[in-house]
C-alpha positions in Angstrom: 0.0 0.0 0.0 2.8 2.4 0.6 3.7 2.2 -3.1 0.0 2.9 -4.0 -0.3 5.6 -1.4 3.5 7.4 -3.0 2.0 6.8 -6.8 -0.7 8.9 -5.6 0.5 12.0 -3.6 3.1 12.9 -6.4 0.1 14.1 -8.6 -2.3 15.1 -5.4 -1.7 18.6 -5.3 -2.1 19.4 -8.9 -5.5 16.8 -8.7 -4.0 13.6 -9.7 -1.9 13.5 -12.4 -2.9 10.3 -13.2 -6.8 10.8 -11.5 -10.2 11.0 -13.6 -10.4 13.9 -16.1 -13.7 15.7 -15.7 -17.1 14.6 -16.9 -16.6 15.7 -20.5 -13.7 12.9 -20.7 -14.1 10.5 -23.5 -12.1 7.8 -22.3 -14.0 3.9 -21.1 -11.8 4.1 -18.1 -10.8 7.3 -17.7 -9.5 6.6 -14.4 -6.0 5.0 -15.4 -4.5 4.3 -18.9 -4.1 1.1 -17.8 -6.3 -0.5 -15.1 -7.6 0.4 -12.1 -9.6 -1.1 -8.5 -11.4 1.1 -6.2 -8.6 0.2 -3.3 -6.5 2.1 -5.6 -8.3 5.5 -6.9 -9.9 5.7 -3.5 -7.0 6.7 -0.9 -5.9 9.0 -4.3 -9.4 10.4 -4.4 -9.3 11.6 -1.1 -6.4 13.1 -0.9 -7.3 15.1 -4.3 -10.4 16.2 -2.3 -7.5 18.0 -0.1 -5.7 19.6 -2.7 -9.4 20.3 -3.8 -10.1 22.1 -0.5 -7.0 24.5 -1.2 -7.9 25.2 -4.5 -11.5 26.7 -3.8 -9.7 28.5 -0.9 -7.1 29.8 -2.8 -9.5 31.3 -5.6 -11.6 33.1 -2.8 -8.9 34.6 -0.8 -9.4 37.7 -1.9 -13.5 38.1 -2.5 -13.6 36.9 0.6 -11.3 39.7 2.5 -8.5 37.7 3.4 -6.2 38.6 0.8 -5.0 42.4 -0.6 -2.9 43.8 -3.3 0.9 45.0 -2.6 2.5 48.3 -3.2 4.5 48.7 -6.5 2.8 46.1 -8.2 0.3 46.1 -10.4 -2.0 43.6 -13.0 -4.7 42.5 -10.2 -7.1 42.7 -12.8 -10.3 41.0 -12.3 -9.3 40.7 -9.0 -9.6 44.3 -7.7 -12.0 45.3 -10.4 -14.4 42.2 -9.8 -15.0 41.9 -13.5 -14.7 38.4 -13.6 -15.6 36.4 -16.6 -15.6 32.9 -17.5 -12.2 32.8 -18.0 -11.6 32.9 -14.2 -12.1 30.7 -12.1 -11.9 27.7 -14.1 -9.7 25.7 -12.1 -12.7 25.7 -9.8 -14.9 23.7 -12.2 -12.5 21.6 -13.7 -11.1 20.2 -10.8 -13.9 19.4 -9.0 -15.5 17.4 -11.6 -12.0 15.3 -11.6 -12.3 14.3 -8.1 -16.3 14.2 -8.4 -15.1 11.3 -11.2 -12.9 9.9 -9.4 -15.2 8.9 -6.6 -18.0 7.8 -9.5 -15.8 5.1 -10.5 -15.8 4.2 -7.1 -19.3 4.0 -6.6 -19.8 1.6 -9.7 -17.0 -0.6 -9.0 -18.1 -1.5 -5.7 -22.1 -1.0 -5.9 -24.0 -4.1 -4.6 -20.5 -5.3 -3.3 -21.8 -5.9 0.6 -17.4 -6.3 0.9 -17.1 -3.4 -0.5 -19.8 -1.8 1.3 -17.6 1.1 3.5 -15.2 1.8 0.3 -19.0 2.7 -1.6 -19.8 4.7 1.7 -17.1 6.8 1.9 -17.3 7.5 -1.7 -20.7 8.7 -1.4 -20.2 10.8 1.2 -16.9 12.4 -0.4 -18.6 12.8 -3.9 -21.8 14.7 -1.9 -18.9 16.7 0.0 -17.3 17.8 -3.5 -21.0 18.5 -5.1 -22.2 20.8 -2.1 -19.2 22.7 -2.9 -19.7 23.2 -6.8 -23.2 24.3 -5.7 -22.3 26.7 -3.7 -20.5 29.1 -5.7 -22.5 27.9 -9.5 -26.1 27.3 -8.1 -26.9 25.1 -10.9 -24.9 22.4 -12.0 -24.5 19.1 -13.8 -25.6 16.4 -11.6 -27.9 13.7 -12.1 -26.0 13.2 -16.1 -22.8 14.0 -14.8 -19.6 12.0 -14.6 -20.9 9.4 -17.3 -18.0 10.0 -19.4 -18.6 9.0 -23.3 -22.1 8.2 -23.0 -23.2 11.4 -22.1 -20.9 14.3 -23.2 -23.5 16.9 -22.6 -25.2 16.6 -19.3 -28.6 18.8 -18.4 -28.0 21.1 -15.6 -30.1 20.0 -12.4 -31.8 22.5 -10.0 -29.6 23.6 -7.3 -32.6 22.8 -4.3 -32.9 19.3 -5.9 -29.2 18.2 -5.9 -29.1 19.4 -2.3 -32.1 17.4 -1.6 -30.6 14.6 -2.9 -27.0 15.1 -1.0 -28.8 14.7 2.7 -30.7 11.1 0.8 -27.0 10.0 -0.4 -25.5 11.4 3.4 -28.2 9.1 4.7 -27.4 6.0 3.0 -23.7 6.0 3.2 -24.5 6.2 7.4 -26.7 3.4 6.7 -24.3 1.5 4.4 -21.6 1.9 7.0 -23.8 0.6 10.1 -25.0 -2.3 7.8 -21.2 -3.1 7.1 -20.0 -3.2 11.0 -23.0 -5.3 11.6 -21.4 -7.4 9.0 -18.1 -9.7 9.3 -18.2 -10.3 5.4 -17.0 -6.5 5.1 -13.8 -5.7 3.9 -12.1 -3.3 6.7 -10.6 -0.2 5.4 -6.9 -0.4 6.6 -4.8 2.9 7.8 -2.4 2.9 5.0 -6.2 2.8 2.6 -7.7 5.8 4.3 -5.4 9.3 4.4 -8.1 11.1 6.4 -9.4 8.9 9.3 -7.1 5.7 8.8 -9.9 3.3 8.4 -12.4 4.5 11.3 -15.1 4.3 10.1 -17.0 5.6 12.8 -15.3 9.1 12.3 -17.1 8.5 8.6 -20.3 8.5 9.7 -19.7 11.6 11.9 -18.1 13.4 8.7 -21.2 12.7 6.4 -23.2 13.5 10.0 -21.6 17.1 9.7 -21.9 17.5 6.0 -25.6 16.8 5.9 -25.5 19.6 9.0 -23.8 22.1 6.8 -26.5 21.4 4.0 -29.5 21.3 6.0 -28.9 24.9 7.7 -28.7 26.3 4.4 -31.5 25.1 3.2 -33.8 25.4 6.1 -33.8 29.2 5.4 -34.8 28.9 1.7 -38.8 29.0 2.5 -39.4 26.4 -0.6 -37.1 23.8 1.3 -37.6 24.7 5.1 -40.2 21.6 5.2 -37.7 18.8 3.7 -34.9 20.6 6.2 -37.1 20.5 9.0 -38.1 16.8 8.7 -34.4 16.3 8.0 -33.7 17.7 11.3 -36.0 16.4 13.3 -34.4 12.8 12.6 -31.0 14.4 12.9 -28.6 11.7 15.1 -27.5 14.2 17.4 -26.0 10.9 19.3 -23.7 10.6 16.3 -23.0 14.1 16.5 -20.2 16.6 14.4 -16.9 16.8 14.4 -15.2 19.0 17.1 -18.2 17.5 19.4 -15.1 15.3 21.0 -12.5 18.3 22.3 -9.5 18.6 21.6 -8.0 18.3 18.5 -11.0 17.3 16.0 -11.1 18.1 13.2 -11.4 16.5 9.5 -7.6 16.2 8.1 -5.7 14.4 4.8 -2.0 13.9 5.5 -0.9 10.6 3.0 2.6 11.6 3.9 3.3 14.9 2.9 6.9 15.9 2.2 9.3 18.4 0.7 9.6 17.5 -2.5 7.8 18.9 -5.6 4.4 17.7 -6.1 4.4 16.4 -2.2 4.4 19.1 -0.1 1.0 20.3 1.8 -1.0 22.3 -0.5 -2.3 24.6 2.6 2.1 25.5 3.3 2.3 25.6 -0.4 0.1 27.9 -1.4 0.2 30.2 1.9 4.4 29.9 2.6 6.8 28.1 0.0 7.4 25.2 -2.4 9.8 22.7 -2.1 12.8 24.9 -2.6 12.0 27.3 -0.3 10.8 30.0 -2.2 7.8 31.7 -1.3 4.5 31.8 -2.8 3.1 34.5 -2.2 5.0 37.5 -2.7 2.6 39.9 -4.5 -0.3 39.5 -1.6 -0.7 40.7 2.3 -3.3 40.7 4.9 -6.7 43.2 4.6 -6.6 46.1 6.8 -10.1 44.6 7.5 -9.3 41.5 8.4 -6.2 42.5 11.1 -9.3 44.2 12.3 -10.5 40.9 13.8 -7.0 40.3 15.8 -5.4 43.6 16.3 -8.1 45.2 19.0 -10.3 47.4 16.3 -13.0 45.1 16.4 -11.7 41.9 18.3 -8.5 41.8 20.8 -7.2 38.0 19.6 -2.9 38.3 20.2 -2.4 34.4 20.3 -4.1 33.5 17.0 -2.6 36.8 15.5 0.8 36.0 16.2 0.3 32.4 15.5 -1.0 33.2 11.7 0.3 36.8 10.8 3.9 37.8 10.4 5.3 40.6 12.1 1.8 40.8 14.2 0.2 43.3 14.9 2.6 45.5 12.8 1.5 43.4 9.8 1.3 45.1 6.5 -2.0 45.3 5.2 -4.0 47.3 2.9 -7.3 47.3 1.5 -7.9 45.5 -1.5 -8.0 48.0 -4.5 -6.2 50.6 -3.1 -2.8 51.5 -5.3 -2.1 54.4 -3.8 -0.2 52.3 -0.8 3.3 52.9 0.8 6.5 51.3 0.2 6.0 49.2 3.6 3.0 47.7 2.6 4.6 44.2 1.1 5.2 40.6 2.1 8.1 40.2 4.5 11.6 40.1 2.8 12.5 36.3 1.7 9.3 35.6 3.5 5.0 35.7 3.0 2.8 37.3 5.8 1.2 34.1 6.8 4.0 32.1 7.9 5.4 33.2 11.2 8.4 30.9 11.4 12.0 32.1 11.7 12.6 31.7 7.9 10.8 29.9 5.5 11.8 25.9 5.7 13.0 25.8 8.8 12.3 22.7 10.8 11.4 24.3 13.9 8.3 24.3 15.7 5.7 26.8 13.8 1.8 27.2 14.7 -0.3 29.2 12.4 -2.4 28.0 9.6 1.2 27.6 7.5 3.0 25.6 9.8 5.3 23.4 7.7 5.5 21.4 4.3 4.6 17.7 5.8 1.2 19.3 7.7 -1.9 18.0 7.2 -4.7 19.5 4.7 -7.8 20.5 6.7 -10.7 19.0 4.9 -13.9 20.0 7.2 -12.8 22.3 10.5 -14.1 21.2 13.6 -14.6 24.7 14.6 -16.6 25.4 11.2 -18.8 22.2 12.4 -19.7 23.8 15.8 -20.6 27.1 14.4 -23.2 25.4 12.2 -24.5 23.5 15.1 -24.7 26.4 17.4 -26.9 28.2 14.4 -29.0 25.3 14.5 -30.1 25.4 17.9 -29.7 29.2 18.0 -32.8 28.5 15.1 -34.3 26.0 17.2 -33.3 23.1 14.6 -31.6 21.3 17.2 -31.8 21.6 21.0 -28.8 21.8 22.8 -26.6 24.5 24.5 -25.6 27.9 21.9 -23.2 29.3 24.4 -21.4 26.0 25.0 -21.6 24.9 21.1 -20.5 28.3 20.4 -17.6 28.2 22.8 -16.9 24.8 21.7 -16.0 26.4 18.1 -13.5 29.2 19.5 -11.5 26.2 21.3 -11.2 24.1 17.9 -10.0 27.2 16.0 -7.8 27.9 18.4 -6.4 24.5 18.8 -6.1 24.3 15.2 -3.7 27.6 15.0 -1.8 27.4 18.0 -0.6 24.2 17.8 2.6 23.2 15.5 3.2 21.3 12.7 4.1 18.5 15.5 1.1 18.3 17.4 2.0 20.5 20.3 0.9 23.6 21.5 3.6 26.1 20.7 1.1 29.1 22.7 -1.5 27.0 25.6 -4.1 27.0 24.3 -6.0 27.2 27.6 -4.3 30.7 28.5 -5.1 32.0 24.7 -8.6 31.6 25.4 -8.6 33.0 29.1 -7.0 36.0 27.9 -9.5 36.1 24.9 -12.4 35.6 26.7 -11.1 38.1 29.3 -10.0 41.4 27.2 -13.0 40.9 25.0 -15.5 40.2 27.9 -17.6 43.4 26.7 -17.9 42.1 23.0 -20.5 40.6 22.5 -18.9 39.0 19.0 -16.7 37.1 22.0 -18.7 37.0 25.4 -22.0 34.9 23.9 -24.5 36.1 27.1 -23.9 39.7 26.1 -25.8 38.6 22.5 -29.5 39.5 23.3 -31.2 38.8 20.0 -31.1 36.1 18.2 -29.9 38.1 15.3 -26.9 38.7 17.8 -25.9 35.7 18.2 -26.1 34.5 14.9 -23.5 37.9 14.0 -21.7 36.3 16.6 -21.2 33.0 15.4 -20.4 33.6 11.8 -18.7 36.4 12.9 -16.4 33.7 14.7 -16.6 31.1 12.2 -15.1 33.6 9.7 -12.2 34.3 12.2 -11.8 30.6 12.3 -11.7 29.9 8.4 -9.2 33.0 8.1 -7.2 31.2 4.4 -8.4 28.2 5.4 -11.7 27.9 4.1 -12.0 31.4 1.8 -14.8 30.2 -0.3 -17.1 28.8 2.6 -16.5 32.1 4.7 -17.6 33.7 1.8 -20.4 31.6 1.0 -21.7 32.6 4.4 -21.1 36.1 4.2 -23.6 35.6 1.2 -26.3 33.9 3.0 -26.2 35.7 6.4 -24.5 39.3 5.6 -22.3 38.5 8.6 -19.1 39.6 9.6 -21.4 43.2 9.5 -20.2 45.5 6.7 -20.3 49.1 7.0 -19.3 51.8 5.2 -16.0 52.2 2.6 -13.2 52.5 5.1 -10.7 49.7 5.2 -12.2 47.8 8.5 -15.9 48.7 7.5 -15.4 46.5 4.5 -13.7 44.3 2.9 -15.1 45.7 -0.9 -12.7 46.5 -3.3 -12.0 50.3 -3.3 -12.2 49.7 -7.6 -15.2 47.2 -7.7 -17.4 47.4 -10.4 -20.2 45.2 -8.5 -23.6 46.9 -8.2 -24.7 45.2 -5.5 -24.6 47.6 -2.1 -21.9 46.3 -0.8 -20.2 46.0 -3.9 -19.2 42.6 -3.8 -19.9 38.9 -5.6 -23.1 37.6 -5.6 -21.7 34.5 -7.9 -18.9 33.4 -10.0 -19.7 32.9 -14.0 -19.2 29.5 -15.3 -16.3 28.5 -17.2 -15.4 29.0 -21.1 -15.2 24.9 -21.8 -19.4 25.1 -20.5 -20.5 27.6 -23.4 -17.9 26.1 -26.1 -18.8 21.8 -25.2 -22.5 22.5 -23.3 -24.0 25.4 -24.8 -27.5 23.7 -25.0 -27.8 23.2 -21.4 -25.1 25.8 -19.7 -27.4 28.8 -18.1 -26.4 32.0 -20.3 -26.2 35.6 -19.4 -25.3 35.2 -16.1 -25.3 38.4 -13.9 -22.2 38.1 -11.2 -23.8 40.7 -9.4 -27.5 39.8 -9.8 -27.7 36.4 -9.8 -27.7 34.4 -6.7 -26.9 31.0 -5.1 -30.4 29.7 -3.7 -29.6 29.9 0.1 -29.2 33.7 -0.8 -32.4 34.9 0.3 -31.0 38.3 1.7 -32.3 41.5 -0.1 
């Protein structure tokens, strides 16, 4: 297996070189140019769905108010204007449909195989995971004629509400299928070396597909058309099962198949935000928002352990506002360095915390912390029952175990003292102190407010997403911690920012019969976008 696992990490980051091409593909087995088995394109699939993770972060970074333009540099393009056509954002599309094919050919391999029963599951629930995503920032989507390679080269485009319907039916069989398989002794057991993301516990599975269902349901229960389905959804919600980050500690959803540094190997999440393989760093040409130091520095949040855990040269940080070229000569990326990796010097083997920690660290997949902030919005909603303040609190710890521990597992800043002092300078905020949120509305600012503190170049694209279907963290005003608009968007929404992304090129050139035209960026919205 450790010769399967090694054939697949060299092509991980960049998808799988040798991994499905997307749905369009004409090839019988597009899978492998030889011959493949589902013990082999599984464990590969998987960790593609990692490199996956970074890529739709990595496209968001800055729509979402993470990321700003330097001084002295210019060609942002689309990216401070917001003009973006469907020639951005391809990479999006393109590689999600790989990995979506990937676990297809899993699925049909292994259907009606009861030995092959959790290898089916955990495809299921990974293919839903990757399809929740391409739904959240396209709305519409090949679906139900998707991923049939040569015998359907131009799938119809299902409704958004109904392929989320049918995500929580496919999240509810794979739990099935995986009780039905440790009921069993005729199922094949998943081994370590098999599974990159929960070594062959398959109990963690079912909580995984437990939170993803979660995460779909609380966006569709505030669509009015599909608060009945999410309310009957809920109320046989296994709350005994549970989420991740319901255990302590450190839980949360993360790929590591052996990450290294060597090209092709290293950890997309250190590769994108720190250095490749040589040391050189990646991001040279991008520094913090002004608005999001905000959320660390004191303006609106006091938070020293996680901001000198993820930003360089904290709380003196660079930063700008994203649009803004008429910046000073200090506004850049450290020298020799990038301002999200807080280290000594890039490659060093020492102990760093942070989000970029080192080039063997694991790819987060699904955050424990994002997982309690969707559970404490149920119950604020009165989905669920259970505790807010404690769920709610319960999220702050995860994101701060996440960032203050190292690339080793230990906590470089205690974790325990980061919070006490958190909780204590920011005892009159109530974005921090929970009991000070009177209103419901309150306490749901609150918790996305913290969940997008938490997903901070982690998770760019769902921080986003919920920005678009809650209008929290609050935006106000044009001033570089009121917003985090471009100061040069074209957008005409009122806050001037995304509503969508526009499909790609290779839809109107190989699907133009089915592809949605004249899609409005600014107009057009995902379906849990019910804001005005």
């Amino acid at each position: 297996m450790k010769k399967i696992l090694t054939y697949f990490i060299i092509g991980a980051v960049a998808l799988g070189a040798t991994s499905c091409k997307k749905y369009l593909d004409i090839n019988d087995n597009p899978n492998s140019p030889t011959e493949s088995t589902p013990q082999l394109v599984l464990p590969g699939a998987i960790v593609g769905t990692a490199g996956l993770v970074n890529t739709y972060n990595s496209n968001f970074v800055y729509p979402a108010g993470y990321f700003a333009n330097i001084y002295g540099v210019g060609g942002y393009g689309a990216t401070i204007s917001l003009n973006y056509t469907s020639t951005n954002f391809t990479g999006v599309w393109s590689a999600s449909y790989d990995n979506a094919t990937d676990y297809q050919y899993v699925l049909d391999a292994t259907e009606g195989d009861a030995t092959l029963i959790y290898a089916n599951a955990m495809a299921r629930i990974m293919k839903a995971f990757v399809f929740g995503k391409l739904v959240d920032q396209y709305n519409d989507v090949p679906y139900s004629e998707a991923l049939k390679g040569a015998a359907l080269l131009t799938p119809k485009y299902d409704n958004a509400e109904d392929i989320y319907q049918d995500l929580v039916a496919q999240l509810n069989r794979a739990i099935t299928d995986i009780n039905t398989g440790l009921a069993s002794t005729a199922t094949t057991e998943i081994l370590a070396t098999q599974d990159p993301m929960f070594g062959g516990n398959m109990a963690r599975w079912k909580v995984l597909a437990n939170t993803i269902k979660l995460k779909l349901l609380v966006k569709m229960a505030g669509v009015p058309a599909l608060s009945s389905f999410a309310n009957t959804e809920f109320a046989a919600f296994d709350s005994n099962l549970g989420v991740i980050g319901d255990a302590g500690g450190i839980d949360d959803a993360l790929v590591n198949p052996g990450y290294v540094k060597q090209s092709g190997k290293l950890s997309p999440l250190y590769g994108y935000l720190a250095a490749n393989e040589n040391d050189q760093r990646s991001q040279g040409q991008a520094i913090p928002t002004t608005w999001i130091l905000s959320f660390y520095n004191g303006t609106k949040i006091a938070d020293d352990y996680r901001g000198y855990s993820i930003f360089s040269a904290f709380p003196s940080s660079p930063t700008n506002q994203l649009g803004n070229e008429n910046t000073l000569s200090t506004q850049v990326p450290p020298q020799n360095g990038t301002s999200w990796y807080t280290g000594d010097a890039l490659g060093s083997t020492d102990p760093v915390p942070g989000v970029a920690k080192a080039p063997t660290q694991a790819q987060p997949v699904f955050m424990g912390s994002e997982a309690q902030f969707l559970k404490a919005e149920a119950i604020v909603k009165g989905y669920l029952s259970g505790d807010a303040q404690a769920t709610f609190e319960r999220g702050i710890r995860q994101s701060f175990h996440f960032t203050l521990l190292d690339q080793f597992g230990a906590e470089y800043y205690s974790v325990s003292e980061g919070l006490a002092e958190y909780y204590d300078v920011n005892s009159t905020n109530r974005l921090v102190n929970f009991e000070l949120a009177a209103t419901d509305a309150q306490k749901l600012e609150a918790i996305i407010t913290q969940k997008y503190i938490a997903m901070n170049v982690i998770n760019a694209d769902e921080a986003f997403n919920e920005y678009r279907r809650t209008g929290y963290p609050t935006v106000t005003g044009t001033s570089a911690t009121g917003t985090f608009a471009s100061t040069q968007s074209t957008s005409t929404r009122a806050d001037r920012m995304l509503s969508r992304i526009p499909y790609p090129q290779t839809e109107y050139t190989l699907n133009a019969s089915n592809v949605p035209q004249n899609i409005r960026i600014f107009e057009d919205k995902i379906f849990w976008d019910v804001n005005d």
